[in-house]
C-alpha positions in Angstrom: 35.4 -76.1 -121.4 33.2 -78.6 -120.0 35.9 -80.0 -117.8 36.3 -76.1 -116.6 32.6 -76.2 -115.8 32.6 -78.8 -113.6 35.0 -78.4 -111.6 33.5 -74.6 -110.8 30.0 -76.4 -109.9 31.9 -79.0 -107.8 34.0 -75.7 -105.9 30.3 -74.1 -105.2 28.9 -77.1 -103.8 31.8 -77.1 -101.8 31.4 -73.7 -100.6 27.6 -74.1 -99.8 27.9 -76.5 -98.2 30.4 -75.5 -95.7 28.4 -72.4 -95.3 25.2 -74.3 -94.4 27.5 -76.6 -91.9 28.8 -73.1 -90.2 25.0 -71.5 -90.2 23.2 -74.9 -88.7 26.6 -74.6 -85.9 25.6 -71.7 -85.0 22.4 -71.9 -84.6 23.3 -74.3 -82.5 25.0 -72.7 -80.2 22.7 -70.0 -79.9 20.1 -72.3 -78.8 22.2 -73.5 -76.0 23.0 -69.9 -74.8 19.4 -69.2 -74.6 18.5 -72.8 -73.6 20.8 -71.9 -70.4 19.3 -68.6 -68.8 16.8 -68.6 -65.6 13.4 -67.3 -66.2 12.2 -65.6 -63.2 9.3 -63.1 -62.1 11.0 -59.5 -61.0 8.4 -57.0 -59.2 9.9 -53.1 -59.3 7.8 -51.3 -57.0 5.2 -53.6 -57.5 5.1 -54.0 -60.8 5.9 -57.2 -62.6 7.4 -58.7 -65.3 9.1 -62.2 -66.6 12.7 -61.7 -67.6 15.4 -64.7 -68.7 18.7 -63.7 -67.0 22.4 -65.2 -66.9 23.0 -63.3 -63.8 24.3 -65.6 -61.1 22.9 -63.4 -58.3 19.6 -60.8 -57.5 21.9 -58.2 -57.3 23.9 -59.2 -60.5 20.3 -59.4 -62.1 18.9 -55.5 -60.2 22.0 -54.5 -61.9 21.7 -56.1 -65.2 17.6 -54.5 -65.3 19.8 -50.8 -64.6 18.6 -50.4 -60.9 20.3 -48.4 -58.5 20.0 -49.8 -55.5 20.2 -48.0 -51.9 20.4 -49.6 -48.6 17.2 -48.6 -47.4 15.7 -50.2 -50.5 13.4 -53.4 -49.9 15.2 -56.2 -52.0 13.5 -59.9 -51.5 15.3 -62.8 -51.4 18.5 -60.8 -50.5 20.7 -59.3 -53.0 23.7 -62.4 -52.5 20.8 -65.5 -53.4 21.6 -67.5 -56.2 19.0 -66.9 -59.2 16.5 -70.2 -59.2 14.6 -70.5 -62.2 11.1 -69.4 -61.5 12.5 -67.3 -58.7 10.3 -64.5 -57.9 12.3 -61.7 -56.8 11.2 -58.3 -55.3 12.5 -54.6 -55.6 10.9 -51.8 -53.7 12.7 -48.5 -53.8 12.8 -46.5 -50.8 11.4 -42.5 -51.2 13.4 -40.2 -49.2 10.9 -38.1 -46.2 11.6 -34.8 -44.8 11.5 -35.6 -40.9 10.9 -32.6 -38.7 10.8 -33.7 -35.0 10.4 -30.2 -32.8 13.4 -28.5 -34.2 15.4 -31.0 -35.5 15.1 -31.9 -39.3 17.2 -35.0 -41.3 16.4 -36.6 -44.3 15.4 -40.7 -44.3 14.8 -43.1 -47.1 12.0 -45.3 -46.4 10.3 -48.2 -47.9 7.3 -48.1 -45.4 4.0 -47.7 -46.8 2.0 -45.4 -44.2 3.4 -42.3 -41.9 2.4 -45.2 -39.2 4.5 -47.8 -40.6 7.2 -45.3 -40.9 7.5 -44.5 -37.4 7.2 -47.8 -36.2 10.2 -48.7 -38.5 12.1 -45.9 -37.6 11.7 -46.9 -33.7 10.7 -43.4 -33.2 9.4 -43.1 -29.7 5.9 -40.9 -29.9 2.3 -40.9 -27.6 -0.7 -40.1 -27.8 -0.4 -36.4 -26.8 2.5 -35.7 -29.9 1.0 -34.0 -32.4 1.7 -36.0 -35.8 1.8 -34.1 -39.2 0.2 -35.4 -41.9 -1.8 -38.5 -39.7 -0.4 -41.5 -39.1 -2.6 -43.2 -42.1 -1.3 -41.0 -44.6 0.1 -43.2 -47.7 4.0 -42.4 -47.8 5.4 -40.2 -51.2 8.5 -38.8 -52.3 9.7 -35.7 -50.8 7.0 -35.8 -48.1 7.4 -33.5 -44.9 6.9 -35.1 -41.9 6.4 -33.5 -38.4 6.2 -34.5 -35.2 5.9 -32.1 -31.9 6.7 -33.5 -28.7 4.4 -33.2 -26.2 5.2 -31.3 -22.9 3.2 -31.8 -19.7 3.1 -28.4 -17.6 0.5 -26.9 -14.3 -3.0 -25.4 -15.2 -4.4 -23.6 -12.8 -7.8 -21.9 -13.9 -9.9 -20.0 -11.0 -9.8 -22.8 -8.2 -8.9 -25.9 -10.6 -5.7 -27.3 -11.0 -4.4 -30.0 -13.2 -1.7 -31.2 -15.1 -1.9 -31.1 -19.1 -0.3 -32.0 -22.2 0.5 -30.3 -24.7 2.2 -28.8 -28.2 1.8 -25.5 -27.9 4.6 -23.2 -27.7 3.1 -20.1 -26.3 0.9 -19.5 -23.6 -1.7 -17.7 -26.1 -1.6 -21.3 -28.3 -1.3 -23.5 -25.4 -5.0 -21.6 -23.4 -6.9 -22.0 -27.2 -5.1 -25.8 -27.5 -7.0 -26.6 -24.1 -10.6 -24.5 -24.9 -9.5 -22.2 -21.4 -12.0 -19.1 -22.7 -10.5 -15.9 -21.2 -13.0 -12.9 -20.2 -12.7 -9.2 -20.3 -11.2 -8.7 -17.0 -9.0 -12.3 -16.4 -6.1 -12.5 -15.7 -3.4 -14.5 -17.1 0.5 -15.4 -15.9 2.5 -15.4 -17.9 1.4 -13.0 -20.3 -0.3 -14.8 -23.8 3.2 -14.0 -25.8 5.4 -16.1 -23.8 6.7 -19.3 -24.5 6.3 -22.3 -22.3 8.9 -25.1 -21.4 7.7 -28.3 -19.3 8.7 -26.2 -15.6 6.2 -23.4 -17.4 2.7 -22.8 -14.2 0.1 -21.2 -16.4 -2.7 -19.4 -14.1 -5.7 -18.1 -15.1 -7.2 -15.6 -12.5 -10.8 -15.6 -13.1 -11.8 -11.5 -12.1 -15.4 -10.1 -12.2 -17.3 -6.6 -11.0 -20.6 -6.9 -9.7 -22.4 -4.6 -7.3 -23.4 -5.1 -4.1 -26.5 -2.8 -2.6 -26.0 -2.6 1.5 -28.7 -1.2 3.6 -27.3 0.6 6.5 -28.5 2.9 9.8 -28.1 6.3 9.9 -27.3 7.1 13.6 -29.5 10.0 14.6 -27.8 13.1 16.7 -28.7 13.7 20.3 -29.4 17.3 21.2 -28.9 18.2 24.7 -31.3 21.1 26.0 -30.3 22.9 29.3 -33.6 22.4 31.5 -34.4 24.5 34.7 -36.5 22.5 36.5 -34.2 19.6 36.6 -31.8 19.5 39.1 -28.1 19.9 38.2 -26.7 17.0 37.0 -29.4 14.7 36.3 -31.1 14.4 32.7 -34.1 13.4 31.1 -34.9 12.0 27.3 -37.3 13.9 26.3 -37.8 12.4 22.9 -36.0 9.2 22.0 -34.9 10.1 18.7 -34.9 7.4 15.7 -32.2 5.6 13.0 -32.6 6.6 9.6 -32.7 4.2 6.6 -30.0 4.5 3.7 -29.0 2.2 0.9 -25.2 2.2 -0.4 -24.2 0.6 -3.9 -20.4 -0.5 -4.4 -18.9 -1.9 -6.8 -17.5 -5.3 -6.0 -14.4 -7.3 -7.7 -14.3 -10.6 -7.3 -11.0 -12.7 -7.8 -11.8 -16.6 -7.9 -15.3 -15.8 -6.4 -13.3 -13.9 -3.5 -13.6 -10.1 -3.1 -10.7 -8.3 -3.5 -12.0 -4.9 -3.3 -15.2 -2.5 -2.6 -15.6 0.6 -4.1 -18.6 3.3 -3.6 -20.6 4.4 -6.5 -23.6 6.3 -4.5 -25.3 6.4 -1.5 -29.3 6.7 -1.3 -31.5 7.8 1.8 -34.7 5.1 2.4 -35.4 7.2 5.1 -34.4 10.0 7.3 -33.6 9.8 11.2 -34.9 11.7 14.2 -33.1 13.3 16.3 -32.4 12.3 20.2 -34.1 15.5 22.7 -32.4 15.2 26.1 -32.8 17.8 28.8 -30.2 18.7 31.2 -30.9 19.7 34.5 -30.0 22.9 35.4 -31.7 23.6 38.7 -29.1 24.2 42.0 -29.3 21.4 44.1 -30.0 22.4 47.9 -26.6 22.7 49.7 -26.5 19.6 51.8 -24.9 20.2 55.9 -22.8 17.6 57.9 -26.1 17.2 59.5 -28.3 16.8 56.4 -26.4 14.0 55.0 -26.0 12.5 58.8 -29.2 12.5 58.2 -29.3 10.2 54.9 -31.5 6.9 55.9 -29.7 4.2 57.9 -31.7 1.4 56.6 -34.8 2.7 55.9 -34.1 3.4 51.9 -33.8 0.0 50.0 -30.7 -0.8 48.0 -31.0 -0.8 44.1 -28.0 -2.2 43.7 -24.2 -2.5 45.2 -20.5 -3.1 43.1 -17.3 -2.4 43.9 -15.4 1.0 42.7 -11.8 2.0 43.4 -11.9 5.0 45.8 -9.7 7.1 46.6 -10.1 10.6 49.2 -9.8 14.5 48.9 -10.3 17.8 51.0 -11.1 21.0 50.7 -8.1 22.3 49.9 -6.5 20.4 47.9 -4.5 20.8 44.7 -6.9 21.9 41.8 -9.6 22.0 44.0 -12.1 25.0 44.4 -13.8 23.7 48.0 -17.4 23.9 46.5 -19.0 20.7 44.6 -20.5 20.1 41.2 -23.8 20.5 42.5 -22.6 24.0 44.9 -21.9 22.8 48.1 -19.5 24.9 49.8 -17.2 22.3 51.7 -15.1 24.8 53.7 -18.7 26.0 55.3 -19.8 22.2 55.8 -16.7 20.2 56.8 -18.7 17.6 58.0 -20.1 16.6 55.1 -20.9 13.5 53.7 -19.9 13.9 49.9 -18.6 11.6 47.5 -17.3 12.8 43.7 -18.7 10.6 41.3 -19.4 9.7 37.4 -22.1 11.3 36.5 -22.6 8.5 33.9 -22.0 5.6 36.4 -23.7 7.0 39.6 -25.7 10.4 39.0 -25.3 13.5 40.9 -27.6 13.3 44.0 -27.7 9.8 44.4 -27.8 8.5 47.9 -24.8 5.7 48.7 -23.5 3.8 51.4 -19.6 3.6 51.2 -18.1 0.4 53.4 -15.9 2.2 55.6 -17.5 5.8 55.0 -20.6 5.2 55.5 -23.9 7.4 54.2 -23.8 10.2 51.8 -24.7 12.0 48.6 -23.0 11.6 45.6 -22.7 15.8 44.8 -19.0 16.3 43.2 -17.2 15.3 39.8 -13.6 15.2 39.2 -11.6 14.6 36.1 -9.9 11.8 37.1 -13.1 10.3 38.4 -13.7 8.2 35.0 -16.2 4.7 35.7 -16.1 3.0 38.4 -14.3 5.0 40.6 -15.1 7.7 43.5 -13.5 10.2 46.0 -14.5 10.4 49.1 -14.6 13.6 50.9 -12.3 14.0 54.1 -12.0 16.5 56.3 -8.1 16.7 56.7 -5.1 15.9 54.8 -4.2 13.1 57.5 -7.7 11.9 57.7 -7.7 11.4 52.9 -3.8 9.7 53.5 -5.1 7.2 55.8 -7.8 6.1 53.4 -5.5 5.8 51.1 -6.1 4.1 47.4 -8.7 0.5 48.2 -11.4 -1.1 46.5 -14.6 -1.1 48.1 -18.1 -1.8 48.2 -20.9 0.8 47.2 -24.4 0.5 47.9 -26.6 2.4 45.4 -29.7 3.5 47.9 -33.7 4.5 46.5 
């Protein structure tokens, strides 16, 4: 029995002590597995911590830590260094951002931290008249919308002014409010508010207003003519002068650019009336004048008032149209002899004495209605005698 017993405590002994060999082995070589990892500092969207690793390279480590990793992510040193111990390695995951840039839209993962930093990253060409939504220090988050309208430069024209303008408007109603152009009632606008606008787009503004405009004006008086015997025939006389009247006329004026454009009458006022012109005409037959009465016209002793030239022409007695008796009643088939010229009443009046170069003295006592300004007709005895004279310019002397 006691040999038994012995050799079962020598067989334990044996045991433990190849157990306590195999433990103290392994804990060995756990302590050289552990003794041979890198300790190194690993940021994840800037938050750190110390990790041990076996990984040979950052990207082995990213994904040993269960880190997807995109392209666009930020991953510092690159993803093919070697691990270092103490390395300090950085991981920043990029956030995707809705771009919308006028009507196109696309999706892009970035790691920037500001809409600014974004577009300078992006190498997305924008000035200072794009209009950037949300602003350009706006901090970057996931599933932002982003949007950028491209500014257009187009004509303004407003009244007089024109200039050349930016803008990110897309209707003409959006683009006059975008650029503080305050239309009134009556302005006018091309093209209308509810069009849209392209860079070739000429937006005008037609500044319109009424105002009314008061114009004092004559009013012409009439001339009443009186028949008056105890002037001779053909002659006249003012008896009153008469006098213009006052009246006041209100339009309405509209005014395109400062320019009128139109005048319309709204009502007419009388300041003050007018007065009639009084002219008397003479009535009274003037004494029949012989060959030898107007023979006897002044040969120098009447002073001229004044001489001019008329375009003369001649007549008889008989000739077409005519009745052989003058405006003022001389019968020229009883006085052949006659000195008579027909005249314009208004140019030389009836009665006047003249001197005709190349007829000499007479009487201006006939009309005719052809005789119109500065014309006469002299008075010839015969057909022959009025063809010789003919159609000629010539002097008149007007005598007192």
């Amino acid at each position: 029995m006691k040999k038994l017993f012995s050799e079962k405590v020598l067989k334990n002994k044996i045991v433990l002590t190849t157990t306590s060999l195999l433990v103290i082995g392994s804990g060995t070589a756990y302590g050289t597995y552990e003794g041979l990892k890198e300790s190194v500092t690993l940021s994840i969207n800037g938050k750190e911590e110390k990790i041990r690793t076996h990984a040979d390279t950052v990207k082995e480590l990213l994904k040993e830590q269960d880190i997807n990793v995109r392209t666009e992510d930020h991953i510092s040193p690159a993803p093919k260094e070697k691990i270092k111990n103490n390395m300090e390695i950085v991981f920043e995951a990029s956030k995707p951002i809705n771009l919308v840039v006028d009507d196109e839209r696309r999706t892009i993962w970035t790691t920037a931290d500001t809409v600014k930093d974004f577009i300078q990253s992006e190498n997305l060409k924008v000035t200072e008249h794009d209009r950037i939504e949300p602003a350009l220090d706006t901090e970057i988050e996931k599933e932002m919308s982003l949007k950028i309208d491209k500014a257009i430069q187009l004509t303004l024209n407003v009244g007089e002014d024109k200039q050349q303008v930016w803008t990110t408007s897309t209707t003409v109603a959006d683009f006059l409010k975008e650029h503080n152009v305050k239309l009134n009632e009556l302005d006018k606008v091309q093209p209308d508010l509810t069009k849209e606008i392209n860079e070739e787009s000429i937006i005008t503004v037609t500044r319109v207003e009424k105002v009314t405009d008061v114009v004092e004006e004559p009013i012409a008086f009439k001339v009443v003519k009186k028949n008056d015997n105890s002037i001779e025939k053909g002659k006249e006389k003012v008896i009153d002068p008469g006098q213009e009247g006052k009246q006041k006329k209100h339009y309405e004026v509209v005014l395109e650019n400062g320019k009128e454009v139109s005048r319309k009458l709204l009502k007419t006022e009388t300041v003050e009336n007018s007065k009639d012109k009084v002219v008397a005409l003479g009535t009274k037959p003037i004494e029949a004048q012989t060959a030898s009465a107007t023979q006897n016209v002044s040969r120098g002793n009447d002073a001229v008032a004044k001489e001019f030239y008329v375009h003369s022409t001649a007549y008889t007695a008989n000739c077409n149209g005519c009745s052989g008796t003058t405006a003022t009643g001389l019968n020229l088939h009883a006085n052949p002899n006659a000195k008579v010229i027909a005249v314009d009443p208004s140019v030389i009046p009836l009665g006047t004495k003249v001197y005709v170069e190349g007829y000499g003295y007479a009487v201006a006592a006939d009309t005719g209605s052809a005789i119109k300004g500065n014309k006469i007709d002299v008075f010839m005895t015969s057909k022959s005698s009025a063809y010789r004279w003919g159609s000629k310019k010539v002097k008149i002397k007007i005598l007192e």
